[in-house]
C-alpha positions in Angstrom: 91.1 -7.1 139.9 92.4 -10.1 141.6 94.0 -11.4 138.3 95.5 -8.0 137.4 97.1 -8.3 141.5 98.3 -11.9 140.7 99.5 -10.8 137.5 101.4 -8.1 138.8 102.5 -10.5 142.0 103.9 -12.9 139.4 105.5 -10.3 137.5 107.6 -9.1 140.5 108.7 -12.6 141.5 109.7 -13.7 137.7 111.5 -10.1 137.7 114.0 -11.3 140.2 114.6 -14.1 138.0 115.4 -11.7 135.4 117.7 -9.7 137.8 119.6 -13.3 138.7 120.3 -14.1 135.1 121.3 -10.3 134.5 123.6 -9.7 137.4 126.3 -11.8 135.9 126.2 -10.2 132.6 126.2 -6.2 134.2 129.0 -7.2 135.9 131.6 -8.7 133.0 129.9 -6.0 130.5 130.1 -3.4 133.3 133.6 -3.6 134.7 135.6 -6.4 132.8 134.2 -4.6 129.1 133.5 -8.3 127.8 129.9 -8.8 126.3 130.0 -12.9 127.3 126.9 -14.5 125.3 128.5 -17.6 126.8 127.0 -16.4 130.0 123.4 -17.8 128.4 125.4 -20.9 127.6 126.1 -21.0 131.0 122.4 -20.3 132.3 121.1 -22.9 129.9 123.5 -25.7 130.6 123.2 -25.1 134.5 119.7 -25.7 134.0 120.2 -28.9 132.0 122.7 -30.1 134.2 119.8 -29.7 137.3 117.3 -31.5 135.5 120.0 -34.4 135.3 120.5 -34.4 138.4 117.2 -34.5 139.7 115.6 -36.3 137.0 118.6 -39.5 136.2 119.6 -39.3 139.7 116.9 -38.2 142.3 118.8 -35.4 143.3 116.8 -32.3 145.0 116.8 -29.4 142.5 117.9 -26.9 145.2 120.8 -29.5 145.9 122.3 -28.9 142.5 123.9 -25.7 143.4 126.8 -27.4 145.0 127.6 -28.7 141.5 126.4 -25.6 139.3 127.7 -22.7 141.5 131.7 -23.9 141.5 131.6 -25.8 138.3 130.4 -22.8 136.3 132.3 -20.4 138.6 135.5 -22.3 137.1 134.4 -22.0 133.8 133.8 -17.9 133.9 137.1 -17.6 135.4 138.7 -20.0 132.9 136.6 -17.7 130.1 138.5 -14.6 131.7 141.7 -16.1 132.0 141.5 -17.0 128.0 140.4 -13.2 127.4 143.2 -11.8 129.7 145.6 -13.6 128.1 145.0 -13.2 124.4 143.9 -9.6 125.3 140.2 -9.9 123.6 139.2 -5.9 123.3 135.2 -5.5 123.8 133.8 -6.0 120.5 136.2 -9.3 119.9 134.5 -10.5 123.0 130.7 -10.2 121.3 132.0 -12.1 118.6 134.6 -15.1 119.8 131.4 -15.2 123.1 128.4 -15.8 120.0 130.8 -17.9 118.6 131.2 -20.1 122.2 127.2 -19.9 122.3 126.3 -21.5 119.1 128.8 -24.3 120.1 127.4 -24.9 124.1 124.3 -24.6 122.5 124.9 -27.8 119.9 126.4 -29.8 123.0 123.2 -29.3 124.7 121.2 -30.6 121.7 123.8 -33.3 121.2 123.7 -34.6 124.7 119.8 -33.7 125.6 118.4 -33.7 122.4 116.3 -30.6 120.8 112.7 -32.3 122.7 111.4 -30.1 125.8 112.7 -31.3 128.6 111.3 -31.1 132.2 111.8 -32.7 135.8 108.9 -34.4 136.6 106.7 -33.7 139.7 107.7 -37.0 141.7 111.9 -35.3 141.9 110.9 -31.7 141.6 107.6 -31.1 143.8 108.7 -27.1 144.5 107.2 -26.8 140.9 103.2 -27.5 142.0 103.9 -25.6 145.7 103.0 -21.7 146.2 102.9 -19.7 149.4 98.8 -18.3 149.4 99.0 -14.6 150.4 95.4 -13.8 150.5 93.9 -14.1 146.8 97.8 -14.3 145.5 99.4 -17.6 145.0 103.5 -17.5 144.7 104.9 -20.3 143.3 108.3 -21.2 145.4 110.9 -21.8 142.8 110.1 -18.1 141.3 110.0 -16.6 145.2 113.3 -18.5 145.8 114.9 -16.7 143.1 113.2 -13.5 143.7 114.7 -13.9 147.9 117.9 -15.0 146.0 118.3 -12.1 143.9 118.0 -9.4 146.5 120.3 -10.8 148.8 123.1 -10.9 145.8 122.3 -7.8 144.4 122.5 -6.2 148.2 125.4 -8.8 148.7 127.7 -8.1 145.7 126.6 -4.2 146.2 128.6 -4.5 149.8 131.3 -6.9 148.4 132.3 -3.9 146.5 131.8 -0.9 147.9 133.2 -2.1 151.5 136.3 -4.7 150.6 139.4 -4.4 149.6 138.9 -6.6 146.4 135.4 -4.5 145.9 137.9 -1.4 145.7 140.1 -3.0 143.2 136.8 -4.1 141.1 136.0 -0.7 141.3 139.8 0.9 140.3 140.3 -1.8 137.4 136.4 -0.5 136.6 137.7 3.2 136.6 140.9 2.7 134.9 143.0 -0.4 134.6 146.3 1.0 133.8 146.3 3.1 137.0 144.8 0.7 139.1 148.0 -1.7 138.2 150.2 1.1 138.7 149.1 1.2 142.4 149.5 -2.6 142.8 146.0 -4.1 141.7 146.2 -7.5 139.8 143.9 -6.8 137.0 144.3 -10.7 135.8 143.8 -12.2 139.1 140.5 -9.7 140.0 139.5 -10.1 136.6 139.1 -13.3 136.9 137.5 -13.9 140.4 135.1 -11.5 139.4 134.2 -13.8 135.8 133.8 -16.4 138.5 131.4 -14.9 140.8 129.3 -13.7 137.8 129.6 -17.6 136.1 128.7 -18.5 139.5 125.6 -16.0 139.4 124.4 -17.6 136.2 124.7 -21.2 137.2 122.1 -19.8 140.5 119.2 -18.6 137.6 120.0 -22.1 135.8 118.8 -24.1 138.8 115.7 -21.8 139.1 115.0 -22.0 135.4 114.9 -25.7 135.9 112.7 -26.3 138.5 110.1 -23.6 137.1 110.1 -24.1 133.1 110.4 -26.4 130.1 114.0 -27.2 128.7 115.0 -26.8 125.2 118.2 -25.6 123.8 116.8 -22.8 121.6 115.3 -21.6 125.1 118.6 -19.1 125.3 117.6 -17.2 122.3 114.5 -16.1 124.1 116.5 -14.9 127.0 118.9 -12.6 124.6 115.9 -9.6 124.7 114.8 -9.8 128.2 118.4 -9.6 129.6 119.9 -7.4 127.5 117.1 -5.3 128.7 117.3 -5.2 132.3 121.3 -4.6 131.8 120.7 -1.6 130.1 118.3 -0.4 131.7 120.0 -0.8 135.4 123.0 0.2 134.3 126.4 -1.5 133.4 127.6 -2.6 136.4 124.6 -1.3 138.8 123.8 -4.6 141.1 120.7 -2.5 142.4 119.7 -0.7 138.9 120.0 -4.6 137.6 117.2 -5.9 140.4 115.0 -2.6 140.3 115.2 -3.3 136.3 114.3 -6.7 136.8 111.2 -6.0 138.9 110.3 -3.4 136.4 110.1 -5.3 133.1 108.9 -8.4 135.1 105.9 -6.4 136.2 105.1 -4.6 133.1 105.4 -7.9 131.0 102.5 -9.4 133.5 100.8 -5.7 133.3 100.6 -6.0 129.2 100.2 -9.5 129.1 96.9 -9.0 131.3 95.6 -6.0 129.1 96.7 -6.7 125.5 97.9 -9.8 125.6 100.9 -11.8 125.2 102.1 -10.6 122.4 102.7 -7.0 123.2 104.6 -7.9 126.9 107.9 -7.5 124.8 106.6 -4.7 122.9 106.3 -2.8 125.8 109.5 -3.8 127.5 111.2 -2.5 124.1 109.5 0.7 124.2 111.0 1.5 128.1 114.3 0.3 126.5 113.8 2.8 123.9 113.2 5.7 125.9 116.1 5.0 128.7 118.4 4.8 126.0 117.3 8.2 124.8 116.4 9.8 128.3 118.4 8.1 130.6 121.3 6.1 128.8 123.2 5.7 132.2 120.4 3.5 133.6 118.1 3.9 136.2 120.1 4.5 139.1 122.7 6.7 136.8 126.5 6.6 137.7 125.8 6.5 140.9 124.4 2.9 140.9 127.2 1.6 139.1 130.5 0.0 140.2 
């Protein structure tokens, strides 16, 4: 019993994770109708650019941030401003994005090489520590992100529903045309909004590379697991995206403990499966969504 409850413990802190790499991608799928794979380059290339940091030049992991956050906040705006400008319709944006992927992805291996790649215990000691709860062990870099995730998923959730730019998120969401009609910069909110959800991306990087192995083919593995917990919160849904984080994080653990590892993503395929035939909206419906 006490490895299913650290399973399931794990599961819920690893499912914020998922949420904070997610968030990013609900939101420019959700309300800017762009499907950016670039946001995994993004992910991935924060994480490598943390481990440089910390491992080349003794930096603390969590001290990264102040380079990830704005540098990859630039870069999802500058992304935006490209798509505004040569007016990229949604499924152009799958394909130029995979294209964008495939070419972050080679600079990674160019620059880091294809070998796993991890910061060592003497610069990234948060990996070894946990919080003991009891029987339960939490490791801190996975509880970070997990603290992290709620506060931007309640965060961006009141950025948008109770602002002025949240209400012209949610007009360009509705209906772009009418929303410039009544003076709403589409370009301008378009783009602040790529940059907080380039910005949200660069935040799971750090995490990913204080808790995990890097190699550049790590992105692939992500493509399932985040694509999942977008469509299952919801386009758009900052709470649908958490709860569906939790959700797939704990029944991964749940499966991995009682069939193996194997069948973790069986499963979480099988609950995408039945929302998109039961509940296509997403968990929380319309009403999560922007």
């Amino acid at each position: 019993m006490s490895l299913m409850s650290q399973s399931i413990a794990s599961g819920i802190l690893v499912g914020g994770l998922y949420a904070l790499m997610a968030l990013g991608m609900s939101l420019n799928w959700g309300v800017l109708k762009i499907i950016n794979l670039a946001h995994f380059s993004f992910i991935l290339l924060s994480a490598y650019v943390t481990y440089q940091l910390a491992s080349v030049y003794g930096w603390d992991p969590f001290l990264a941030i102040v380079v990830t956050v704005p540098l990859f906040g630039l870069g999802g705006m500058a992304l935006q401003w490209a798509f505004e400008r040569f007016r990229i319709s949604e499924f152009e944006s799958l394909l130029l994005t995979f294209g964008l992927f495939i070419i972050f992805e080679s600079l990674a291996t160019t620059v880091w090489s294809a070998d796993f790649r991890r910061i060592d215990s003497a610069a990234n000691p948060y990996a070894s520590s946990s919080l003991t709860i009891g029987s339960i062990s939490l490791s801190i870099p996975t509880l970070s992100a997990f603290v992290l995730a709620i506060g931007i998923a309640f965060g961006t959730r009141y950025l948008l529903e109770q602002t002025h730019f949240g209400r012209a998120v949610r007009a360009l969401a509705h209906d772009r045309e009418i929303a410039g009609a009544f003076g709403v910069n589409h370009r301008t909110v378009s783009m602040q909004l790529a940059g907080l959800a380039g910005a949200y991306a660069a935040l799971a990087g750090v995490f990913i590379a204080m808790s995990s192995s890097l190699f550049p083919g790590i992105a692939v593995e992500w493509f399932g697991i985040v694509f999942s917990v977008v469509i299952l919160g919801g386009l758009g849904s900052t709470m649908g995206t958490l709860l569906a984080g939790v959700i797939i994080g704990t029944v991964g653990a749940i499966a991995t403990v009682l069939w193996g590892p194997s069948t973790a993503p069986l499963v979480v395929f099988l609950i995408l499966i039945a929302t998109l035939l039961f509940k296509p909206d997403g968990l929380l419906g319309a009403k999560g969504a922007v």
